[in-house]
PLY file of the C-alpha trace (Angstrom):
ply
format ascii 1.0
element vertex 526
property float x
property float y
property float z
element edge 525
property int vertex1
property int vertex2
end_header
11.12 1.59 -3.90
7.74 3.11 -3.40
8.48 6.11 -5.95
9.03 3.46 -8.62
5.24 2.68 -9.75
5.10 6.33 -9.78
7.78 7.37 -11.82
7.06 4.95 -14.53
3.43 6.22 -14.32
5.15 9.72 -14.95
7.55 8.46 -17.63
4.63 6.47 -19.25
1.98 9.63 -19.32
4.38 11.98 -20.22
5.02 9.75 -23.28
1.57 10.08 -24.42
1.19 13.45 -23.70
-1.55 15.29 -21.10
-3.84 15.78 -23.62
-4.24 12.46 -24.63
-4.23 11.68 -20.85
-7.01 14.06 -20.49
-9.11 12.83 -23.32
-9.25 9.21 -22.55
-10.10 10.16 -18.51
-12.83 12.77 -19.05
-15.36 9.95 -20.62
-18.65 8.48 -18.70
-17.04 4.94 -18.45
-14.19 6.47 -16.02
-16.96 8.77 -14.47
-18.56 5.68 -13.33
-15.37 3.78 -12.82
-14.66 6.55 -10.37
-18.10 6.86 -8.93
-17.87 3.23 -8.31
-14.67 2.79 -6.87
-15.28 5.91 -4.62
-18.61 4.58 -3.07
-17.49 1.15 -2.79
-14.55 2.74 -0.18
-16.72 5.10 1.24
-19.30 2.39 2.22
-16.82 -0.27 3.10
-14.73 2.22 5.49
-17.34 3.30 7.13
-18.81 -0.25 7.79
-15.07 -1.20 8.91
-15.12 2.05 11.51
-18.12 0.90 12.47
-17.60 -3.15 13.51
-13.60 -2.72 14.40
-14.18 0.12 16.81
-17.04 -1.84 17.94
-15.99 -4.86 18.72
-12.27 -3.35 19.30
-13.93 -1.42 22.65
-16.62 -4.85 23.47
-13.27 -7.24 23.88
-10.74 -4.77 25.54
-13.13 -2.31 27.45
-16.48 -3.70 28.32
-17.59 -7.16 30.17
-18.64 -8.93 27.03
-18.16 -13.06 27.60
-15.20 -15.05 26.61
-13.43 -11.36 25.63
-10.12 -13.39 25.47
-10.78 -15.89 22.78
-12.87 -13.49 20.95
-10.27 -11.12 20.81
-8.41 -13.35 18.83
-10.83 -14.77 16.53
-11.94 -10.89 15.24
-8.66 -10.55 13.83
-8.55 -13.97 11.83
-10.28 -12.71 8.95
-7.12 -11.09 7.72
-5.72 -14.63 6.94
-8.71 -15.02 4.30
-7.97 -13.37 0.96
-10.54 -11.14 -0.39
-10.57 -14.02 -3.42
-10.73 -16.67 -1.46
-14.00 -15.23 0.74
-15.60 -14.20 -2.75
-15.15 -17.49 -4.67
-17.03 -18.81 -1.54
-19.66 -16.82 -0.69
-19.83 -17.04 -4.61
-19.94 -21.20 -4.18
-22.90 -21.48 -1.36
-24.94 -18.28 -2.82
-27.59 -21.32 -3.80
-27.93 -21.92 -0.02
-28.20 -18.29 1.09
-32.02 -16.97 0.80
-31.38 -13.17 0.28
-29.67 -14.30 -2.99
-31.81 -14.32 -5.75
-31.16 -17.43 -8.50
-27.96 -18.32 -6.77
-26.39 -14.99 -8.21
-24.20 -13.43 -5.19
-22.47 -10.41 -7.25
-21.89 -6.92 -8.11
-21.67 -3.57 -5.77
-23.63 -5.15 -2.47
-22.24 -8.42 -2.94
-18.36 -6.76 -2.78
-19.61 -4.31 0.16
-20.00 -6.96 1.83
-17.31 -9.59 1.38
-14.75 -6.64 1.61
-16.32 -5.50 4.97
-15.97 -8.83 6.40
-12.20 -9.56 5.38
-11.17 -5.64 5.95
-12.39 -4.40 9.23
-9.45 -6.03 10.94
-7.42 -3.05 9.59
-9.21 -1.08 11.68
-10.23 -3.40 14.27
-6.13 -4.24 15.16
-5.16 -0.41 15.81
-8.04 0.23 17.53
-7.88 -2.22 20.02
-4.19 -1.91 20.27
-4.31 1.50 21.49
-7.75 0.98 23.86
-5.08 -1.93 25.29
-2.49 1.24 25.56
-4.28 3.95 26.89
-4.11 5.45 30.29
-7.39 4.88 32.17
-6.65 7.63 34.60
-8.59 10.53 31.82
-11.73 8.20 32.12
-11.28 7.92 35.75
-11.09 11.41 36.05
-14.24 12.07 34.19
-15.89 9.56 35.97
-14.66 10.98 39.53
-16.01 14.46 38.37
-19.56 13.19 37.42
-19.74 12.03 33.74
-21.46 8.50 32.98
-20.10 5.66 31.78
-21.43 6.37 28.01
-20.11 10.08 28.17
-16.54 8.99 29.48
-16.76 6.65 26.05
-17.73 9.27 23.66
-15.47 12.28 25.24
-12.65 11.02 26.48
-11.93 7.51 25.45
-12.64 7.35 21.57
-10.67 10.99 21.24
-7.87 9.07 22.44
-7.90 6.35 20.09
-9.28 8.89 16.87
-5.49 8.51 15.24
-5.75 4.43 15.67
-9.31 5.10 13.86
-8.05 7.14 11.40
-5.12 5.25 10.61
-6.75 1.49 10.17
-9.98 3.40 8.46
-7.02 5.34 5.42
-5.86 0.84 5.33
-9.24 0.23 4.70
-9.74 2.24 2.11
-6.30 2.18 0.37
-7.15 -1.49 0.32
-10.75 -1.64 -1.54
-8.95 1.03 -4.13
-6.65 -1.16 -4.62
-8.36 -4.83 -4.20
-8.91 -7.12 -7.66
-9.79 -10.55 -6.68
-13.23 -10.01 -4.86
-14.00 -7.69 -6.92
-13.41 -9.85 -10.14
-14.81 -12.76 -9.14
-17.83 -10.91 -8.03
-18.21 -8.84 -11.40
-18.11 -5.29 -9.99
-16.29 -2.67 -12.56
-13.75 -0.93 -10.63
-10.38 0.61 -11.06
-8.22 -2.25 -10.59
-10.60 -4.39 -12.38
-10.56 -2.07 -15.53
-6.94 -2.18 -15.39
-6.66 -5.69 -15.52
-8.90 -6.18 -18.33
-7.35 -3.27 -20.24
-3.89 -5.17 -19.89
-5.07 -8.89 -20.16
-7.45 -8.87 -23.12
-7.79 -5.20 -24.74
-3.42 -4.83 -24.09
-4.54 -1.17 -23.68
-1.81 0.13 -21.98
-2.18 3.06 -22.36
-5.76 3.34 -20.81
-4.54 0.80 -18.10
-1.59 3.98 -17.22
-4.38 6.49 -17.43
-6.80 5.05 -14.87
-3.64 4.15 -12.62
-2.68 7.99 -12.75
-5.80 8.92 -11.59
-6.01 6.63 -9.09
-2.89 7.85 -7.69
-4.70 11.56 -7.66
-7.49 9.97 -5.62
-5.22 8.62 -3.31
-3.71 11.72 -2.62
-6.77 13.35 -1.95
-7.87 10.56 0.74
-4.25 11.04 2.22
-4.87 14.38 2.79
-8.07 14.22 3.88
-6.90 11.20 6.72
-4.00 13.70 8.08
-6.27 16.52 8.60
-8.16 13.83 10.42
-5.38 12.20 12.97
-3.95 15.97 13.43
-7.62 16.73 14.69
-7.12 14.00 16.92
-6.61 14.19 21.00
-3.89 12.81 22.16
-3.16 12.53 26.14
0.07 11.10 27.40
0.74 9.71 31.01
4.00 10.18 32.49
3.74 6.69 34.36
2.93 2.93 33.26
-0.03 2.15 31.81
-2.59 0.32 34.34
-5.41 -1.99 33.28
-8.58 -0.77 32.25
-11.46 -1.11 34.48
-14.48 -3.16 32.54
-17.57 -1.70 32.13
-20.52 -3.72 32.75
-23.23 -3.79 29.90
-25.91 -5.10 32.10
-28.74 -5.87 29.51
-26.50 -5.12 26.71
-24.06 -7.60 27.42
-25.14 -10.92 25.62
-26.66 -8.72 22.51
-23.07 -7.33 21.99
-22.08 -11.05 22.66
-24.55 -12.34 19.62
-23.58 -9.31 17.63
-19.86 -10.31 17.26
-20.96 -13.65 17.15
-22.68 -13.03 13.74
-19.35 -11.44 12.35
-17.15 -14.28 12.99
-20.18 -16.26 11.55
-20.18 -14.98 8.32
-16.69 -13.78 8.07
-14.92 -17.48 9.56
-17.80 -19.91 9.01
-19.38 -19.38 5.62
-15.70 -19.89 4.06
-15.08 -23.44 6.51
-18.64 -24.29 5.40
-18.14 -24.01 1.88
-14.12 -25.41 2.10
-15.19 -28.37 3.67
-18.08 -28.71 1.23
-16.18 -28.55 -1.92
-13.24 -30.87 -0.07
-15.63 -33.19 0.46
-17.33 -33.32 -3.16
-14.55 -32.91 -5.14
-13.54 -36.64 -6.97
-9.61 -35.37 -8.44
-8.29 -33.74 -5.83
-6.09 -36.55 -5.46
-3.31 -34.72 -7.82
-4.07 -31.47 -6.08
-2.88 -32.62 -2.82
0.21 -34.05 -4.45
1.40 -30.51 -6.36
0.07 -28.41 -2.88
3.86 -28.68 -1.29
5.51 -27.16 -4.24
2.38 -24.58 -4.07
3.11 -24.00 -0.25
6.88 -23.56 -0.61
6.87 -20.92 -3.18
4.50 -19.01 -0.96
6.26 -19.27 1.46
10.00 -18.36 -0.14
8.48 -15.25 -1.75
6.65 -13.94 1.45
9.77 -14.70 3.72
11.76 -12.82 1.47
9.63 -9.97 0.82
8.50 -9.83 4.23
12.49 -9.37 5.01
13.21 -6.66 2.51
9.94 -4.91 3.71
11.26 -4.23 7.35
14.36 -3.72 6.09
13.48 -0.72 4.04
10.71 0.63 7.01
13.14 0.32 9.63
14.92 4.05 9.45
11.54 5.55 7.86
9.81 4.26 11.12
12.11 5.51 13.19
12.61 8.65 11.44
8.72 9.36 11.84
8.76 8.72 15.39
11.74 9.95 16.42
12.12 13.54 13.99
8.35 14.45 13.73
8.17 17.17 11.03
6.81 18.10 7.50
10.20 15.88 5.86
9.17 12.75 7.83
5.58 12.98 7.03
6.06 13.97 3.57
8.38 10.63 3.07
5.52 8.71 5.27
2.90 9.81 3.03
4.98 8.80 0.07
5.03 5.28 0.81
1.02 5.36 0.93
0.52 6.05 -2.51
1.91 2.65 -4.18
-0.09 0.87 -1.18
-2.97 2.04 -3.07
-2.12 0.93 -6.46
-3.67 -2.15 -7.39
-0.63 -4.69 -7.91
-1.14 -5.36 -11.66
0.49 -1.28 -11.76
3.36 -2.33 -9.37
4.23 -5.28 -11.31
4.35 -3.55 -14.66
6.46 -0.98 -13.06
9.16 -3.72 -11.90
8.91 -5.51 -14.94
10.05 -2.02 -17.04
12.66 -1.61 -14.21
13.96 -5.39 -14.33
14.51 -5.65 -18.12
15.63 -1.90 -18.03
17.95 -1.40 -14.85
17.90 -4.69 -12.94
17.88 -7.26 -15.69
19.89 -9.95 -13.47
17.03 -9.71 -11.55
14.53 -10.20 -14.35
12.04 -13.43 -13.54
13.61 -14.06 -10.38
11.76 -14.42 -6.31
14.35 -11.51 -5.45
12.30 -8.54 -8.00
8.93 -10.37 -6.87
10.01 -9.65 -3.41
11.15 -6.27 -4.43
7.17 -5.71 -5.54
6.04 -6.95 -1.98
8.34 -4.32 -0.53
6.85 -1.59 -2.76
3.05 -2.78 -1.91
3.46 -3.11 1.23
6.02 -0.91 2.91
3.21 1.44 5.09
2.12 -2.02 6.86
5.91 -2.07 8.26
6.52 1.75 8.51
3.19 1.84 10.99
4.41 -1.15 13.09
7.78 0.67 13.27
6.70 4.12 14.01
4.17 2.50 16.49
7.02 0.85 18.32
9.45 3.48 18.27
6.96 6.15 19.39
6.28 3.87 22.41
10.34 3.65 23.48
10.79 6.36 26.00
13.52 8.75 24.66
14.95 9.37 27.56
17.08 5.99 27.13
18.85 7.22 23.75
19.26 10.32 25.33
21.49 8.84 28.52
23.38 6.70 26.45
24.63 9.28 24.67
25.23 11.37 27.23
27.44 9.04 28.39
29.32 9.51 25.55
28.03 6.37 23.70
28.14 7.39 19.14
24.62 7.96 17.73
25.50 4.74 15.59
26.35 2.55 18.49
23.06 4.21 20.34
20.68 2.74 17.37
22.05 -0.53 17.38
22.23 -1.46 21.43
18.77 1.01 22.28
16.77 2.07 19.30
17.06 -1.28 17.57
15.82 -3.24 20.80
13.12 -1.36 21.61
11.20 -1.70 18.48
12.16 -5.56 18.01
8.52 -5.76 19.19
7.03 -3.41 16.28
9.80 -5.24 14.10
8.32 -8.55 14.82
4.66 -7.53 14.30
5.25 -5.61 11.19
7.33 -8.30 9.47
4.33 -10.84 10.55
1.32 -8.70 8.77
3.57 -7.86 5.82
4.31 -11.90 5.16
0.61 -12.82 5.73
-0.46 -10.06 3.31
2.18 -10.95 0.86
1.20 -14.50 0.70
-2.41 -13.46 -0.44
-0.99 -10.88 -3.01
-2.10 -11.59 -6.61
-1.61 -9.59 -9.73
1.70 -8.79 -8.83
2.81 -12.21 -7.86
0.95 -13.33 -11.57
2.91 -10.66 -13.31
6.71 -11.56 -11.51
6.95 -14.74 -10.49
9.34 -16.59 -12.20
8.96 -19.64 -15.21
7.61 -22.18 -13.50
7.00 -20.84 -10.15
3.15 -20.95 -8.62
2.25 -20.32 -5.27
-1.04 -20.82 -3.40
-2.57 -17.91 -4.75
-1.61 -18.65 -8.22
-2.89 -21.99 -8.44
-6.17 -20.68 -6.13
-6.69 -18.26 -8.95
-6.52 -20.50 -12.07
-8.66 -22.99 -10.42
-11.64 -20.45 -9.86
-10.85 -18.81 -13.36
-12.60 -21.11 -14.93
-14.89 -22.81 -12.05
-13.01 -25.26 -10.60
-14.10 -24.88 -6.67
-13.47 -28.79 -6.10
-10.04 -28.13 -7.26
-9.42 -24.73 -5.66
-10.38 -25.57 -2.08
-7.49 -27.89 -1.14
-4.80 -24.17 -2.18
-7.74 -22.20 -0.31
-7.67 -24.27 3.11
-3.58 -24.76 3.01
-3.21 -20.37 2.61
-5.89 -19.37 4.97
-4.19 -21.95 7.12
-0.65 -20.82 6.76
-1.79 -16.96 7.27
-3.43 -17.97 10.40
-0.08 -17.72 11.96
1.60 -14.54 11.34
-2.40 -13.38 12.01
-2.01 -15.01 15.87
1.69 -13.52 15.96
0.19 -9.55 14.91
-2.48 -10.27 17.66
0.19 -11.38 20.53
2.36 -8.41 19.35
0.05 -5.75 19.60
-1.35 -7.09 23.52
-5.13 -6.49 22.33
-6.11 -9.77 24.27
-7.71 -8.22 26.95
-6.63 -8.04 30.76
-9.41 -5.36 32.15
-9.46 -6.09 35.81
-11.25 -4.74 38.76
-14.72 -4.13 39.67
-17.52 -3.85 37.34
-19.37 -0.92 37.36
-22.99 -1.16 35.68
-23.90 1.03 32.51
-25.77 3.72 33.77
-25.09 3.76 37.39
-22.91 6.53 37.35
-25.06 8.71 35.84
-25.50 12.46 36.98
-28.66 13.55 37.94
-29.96 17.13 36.60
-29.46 19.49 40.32
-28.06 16.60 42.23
-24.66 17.19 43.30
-23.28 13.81 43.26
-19.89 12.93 45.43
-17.25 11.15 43.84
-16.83 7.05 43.57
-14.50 6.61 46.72
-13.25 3.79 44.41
-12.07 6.24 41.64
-10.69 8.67 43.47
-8.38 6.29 45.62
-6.98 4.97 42.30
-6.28 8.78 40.80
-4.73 10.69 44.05
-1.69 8.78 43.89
0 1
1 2
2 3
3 4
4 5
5 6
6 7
7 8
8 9
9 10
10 11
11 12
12 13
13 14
14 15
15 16
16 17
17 18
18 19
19 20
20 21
21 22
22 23
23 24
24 25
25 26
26 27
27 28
28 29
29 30
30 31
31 32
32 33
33 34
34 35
35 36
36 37
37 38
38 39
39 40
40 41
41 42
42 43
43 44
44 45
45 46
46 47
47 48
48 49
49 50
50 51
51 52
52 53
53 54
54 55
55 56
56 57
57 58
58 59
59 60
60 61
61 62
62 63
63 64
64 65
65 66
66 67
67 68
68 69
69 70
70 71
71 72
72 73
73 74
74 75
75 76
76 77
77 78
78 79
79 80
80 81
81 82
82 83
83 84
84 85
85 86
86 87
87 88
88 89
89 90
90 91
91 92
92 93
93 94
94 95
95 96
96 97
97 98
98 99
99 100
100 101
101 102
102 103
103 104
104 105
105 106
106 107
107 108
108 109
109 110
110 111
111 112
112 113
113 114
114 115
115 116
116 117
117 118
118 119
119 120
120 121
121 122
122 123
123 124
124 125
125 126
126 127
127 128
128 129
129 130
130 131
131 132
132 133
133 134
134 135
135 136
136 137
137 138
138 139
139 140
140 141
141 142
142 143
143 144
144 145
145 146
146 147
147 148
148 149
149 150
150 151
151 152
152 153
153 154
154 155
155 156
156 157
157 158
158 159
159 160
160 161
161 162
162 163
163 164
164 165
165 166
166 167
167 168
168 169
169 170
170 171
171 172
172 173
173 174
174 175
175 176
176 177
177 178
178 179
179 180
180 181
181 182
182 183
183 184
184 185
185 186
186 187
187 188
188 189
189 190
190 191
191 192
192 193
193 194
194 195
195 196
196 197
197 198
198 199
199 200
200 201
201 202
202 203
203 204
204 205
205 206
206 207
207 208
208 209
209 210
210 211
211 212
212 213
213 214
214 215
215 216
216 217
217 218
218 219
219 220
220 221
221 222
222 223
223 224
224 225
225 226
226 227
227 228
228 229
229 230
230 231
231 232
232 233
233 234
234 235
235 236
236 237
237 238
238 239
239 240
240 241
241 242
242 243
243 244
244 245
245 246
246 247
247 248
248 249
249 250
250 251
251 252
252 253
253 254
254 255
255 256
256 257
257 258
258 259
259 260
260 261
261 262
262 263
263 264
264 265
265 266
266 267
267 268
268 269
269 270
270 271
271 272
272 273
273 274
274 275
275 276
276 277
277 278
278 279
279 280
280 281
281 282
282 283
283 284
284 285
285 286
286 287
287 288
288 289
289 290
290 291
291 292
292 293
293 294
294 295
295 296
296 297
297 298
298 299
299 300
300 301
301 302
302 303
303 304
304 305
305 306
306 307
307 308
308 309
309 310
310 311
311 312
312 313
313 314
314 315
315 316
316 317
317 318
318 319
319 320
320 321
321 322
322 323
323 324
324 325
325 326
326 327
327 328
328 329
329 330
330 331
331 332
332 333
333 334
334 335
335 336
336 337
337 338
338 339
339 340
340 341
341 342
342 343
343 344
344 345
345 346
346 347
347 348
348 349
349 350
350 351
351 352
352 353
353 354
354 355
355 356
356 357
357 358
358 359
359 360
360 361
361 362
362 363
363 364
364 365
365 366
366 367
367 368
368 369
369 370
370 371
371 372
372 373
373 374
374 375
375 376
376 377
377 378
378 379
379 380
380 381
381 382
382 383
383 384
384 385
385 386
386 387
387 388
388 389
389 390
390 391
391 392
392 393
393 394
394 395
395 396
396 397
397 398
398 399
399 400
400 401
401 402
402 403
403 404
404 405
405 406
406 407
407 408
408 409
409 410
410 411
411 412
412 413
413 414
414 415
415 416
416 417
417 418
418 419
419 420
420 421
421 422
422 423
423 424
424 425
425 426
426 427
427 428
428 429
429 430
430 431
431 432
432 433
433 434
434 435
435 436
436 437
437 438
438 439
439 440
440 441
441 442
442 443
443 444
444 445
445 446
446 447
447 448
448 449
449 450
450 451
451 452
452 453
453 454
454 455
455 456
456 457
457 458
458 459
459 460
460 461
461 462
462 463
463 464
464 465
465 466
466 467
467 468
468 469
469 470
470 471
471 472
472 473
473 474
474 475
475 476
476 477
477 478
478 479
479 480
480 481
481 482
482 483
483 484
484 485
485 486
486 487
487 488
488 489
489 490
490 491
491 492
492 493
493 494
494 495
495 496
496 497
497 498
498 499
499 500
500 501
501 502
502 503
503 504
504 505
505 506
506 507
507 508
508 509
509 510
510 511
511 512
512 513
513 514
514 515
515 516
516 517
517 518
518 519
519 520
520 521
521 522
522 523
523 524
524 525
């Protein structure tokens, strides 16, 4: 399923020829298209490294207040579609003072927005694994004289440098790949270039082109993110995993309190603010309340089904990753990246050739629509699988089979259990990221068929934010929950316990010789 896209990108090129291929890629419109969509990742990444390790390490390592609820509210932005935030921020840019003439768009205007609604990618896995890892290394390091901000930088983030990795590659693969902010904000980029070479020019060959060479840029940030978690430490503890000790900020605390403060601010409040604004101006929303149910139950149908068929397909991928590491596993892993990164317009035209080609039963039907959610977002479940499986001790499979127990009865009474957690976690984020999906869902949903993000769309197509608000508040409601069940799943709510040492006071003098924390060293002898 994720090869498809790409082999009817082949099929489609090879059609044309290379040359042609070559000639309409090598002109200064694609040069900036790429420049564009290349900085816009860079910058966003980076800004998404920066908050989710942040605020990942405030809530499950240091002392910051009220880490528990905060925890949880970080990770709500992924409910809010990147549309949804855009039309807006788009809506109150009158009220906001750094906007000049009301006009909240192009490149800083989309850095932004997708910041906000993306860092959770990175944010999740970070905290995930700070939740997972052994605080014995830090203790250690502690014990033998290093401060509190050394232990952070050399021995705790190391650990965690594949989580980083990992949610920064989502981050990107998902600005590459993101339309609506970037549409409704006015920024040229790949997947908006696409879309307007399909929709109004019906270019498709130029709308192949660009999709082909996204594909090549995708491989190259692939690579680029392996050589990166490969560089990463990884230290494993032969025992359970004990709760972190929290370090105490001192001064710093209630800044690093106001600082994530601000995020949730602008990421959670600005959209409520301008939701309940347009709710309560809007004088014909009567009618939009009346067609929301249908709205709401095609969402859901769609994203239950696709969210099904996504674990499905993940499971033995997952478990083939984590359980036969090698150059075959990653190979197929990496595979299932690259239609992740398409922008869903591609991945519907792809099913659409296959359904009136191969699968024409399935043509304009939920079941090829859910088939495109499985193709989009298949890494999303692979990762939650992997995660899982790599977590199961094998020593279990290996006992039950040594007690003579058949490798197929082994998968379905000890592999299969243990990563019902990763299961359950990956099916959640794949159903709450299918129910904001888009193009794709525009392109394959069948006659007379809309969901909330259809009917969201053609209400801020043409202005309507009275109208649109009522589909807004009902989806970012609806993802809210599969959002609270990722956050449960992955055990990032923090439970740091014991006492709280003060930044700084562990600090090694230059020539003193310092004797170890009593403390620290009663907790590592054992």
């Amino acid at each position: 399923m994720a090869l498809v896209p790409l082999v009817y990108l082949l099929l489609r090129t090879a059609q044309e020829g290379l040359p042609a291929w070559w000639e309409l890629v090598t002109t200064e419109r694609v040069a900036r298209l790429t420049a564009t969509s290349l900085l816009l990742a860079a910058v966003v990444t980076s800004a998404c490294v920066v908050i989710g390790v942040g605020a990942a390490w405030l809530v499950t390592r240091s002392d910051v207040p009220g880490r528990a609820p905060l925890a949880v509210l970080l990770a709500l932005p992924l409910a809010v579609p990147s549309y949804v935030a855009a039309f807006t921020w788009v809506s109150v840019s009158d009220l906001l003072p750094f906007v000049q003439a009301g006009r909240f768009e192009g490149f800083v205007a989309a850095a932004v927005v997708l910041t906000l609604y993306t860092y959770p990618y990175v944010y999740l896995p970070v905290a995930a694994a700070l939740a997972r890892v052994d605080p014995s290394q830090e203790e250690v390091a502690r014990s033998l004289g290093r401060g509190p901000w050394d232990t952070v930088l050399s021995v705790t983030l190391p650990q965690v440098r594949p989580a980083i990795a990992g949610g920064g590659l989502l981050a990107a693969l998902y600005v590459l790949s993101d339309f609506g902010a970037v549409s409704i904000l006015r920024l040229d980029t790949f997947t908006r270039a696409i879309f307007t070479a399909l929709s109004t020019g019906f270019n498709r060959s130029m709308a192949v082109s660009l999709a082909v060479l996204l594909v090549l840029l995708t491989v190259v940030i692939l690579y680029g993110e392996g050589i990166s978690r490969r560089a990463g430490a990884r230290y494993a503890s032969p025992s359970g995993v004990r709760p972190a000790r929290a370090l105490g900020l001192g001064a710093w605390r209630w800044p690093g309190f106001a600082g994530i403060v601000a995020v949730l601010v602008a990421a959670l409040g600005v959209p409520a603010a301008s939701l309940a604004r347009w709710i309560g101006a809007g004088t014909s929303t009567d009618q939009v309340w009346d067609r929301l149910g249908d709205a709401a139950w095609g969402s859901l149908t769609a994203s239950l089904l696709g969210a099904g068929l996504t674990m499905l397909l993940a499971l033995p991928l997952g478990v083939l990753a984590a359980r036969h590491p090698g150059r075959l596993s990653a190979l197929l892993e990496r595979t299932a990246y690259l239609a992740h990164a398409l922008p869903g317009v591609v991945v519907g035209l792809s099913l659409v050739s296959l359904g009136v080609t191969l699968l024409l039963p399935l043509y304009q039907t939920t079941a090829l629509l859910a088939l495109a959610y499985a193709t989009l977002f298949l890494p999303l479940g692979v990762a939650a699988v992997a995660g899982a499986a790599a977590q199961a001790p094998p020593s279990l499979e290996e006992a039950a089979q040594s007690l003579g127990t058949t490798p197929a009865a082994v998968f379905r009474r000890v592999t299969l259990p243990l990563t019902l957690p990763g299961l359950g976690a990956g099916a959640a984020l794949v159903f709450l990221t299918a129910m904001k999906e888009l193009p794709a869902t525009l392109l394959l949903r069948p006659t007379g068929m809309d969901t909330l993000a259809t009917r969201l769309w053609g209400a801020t197509g043409v202005g309507r934010y009275a109208e649109a608000a009522p589909y807004a508040l009902v989806l970012v409601a609806l993802a809210a929950i599969p959002t609270w069940v990722v956050v449960r799943r992955t055990g990032i709510v923090p439970a740091v316990t014991g006492p709280v040492p003060r930044a700084g006071a562990a600090r090694r003098r230059p020539g003193v010789r310092r004797a170890p924390d009593p403390d620290l060293v009663r907790d590592v002898a054992p």
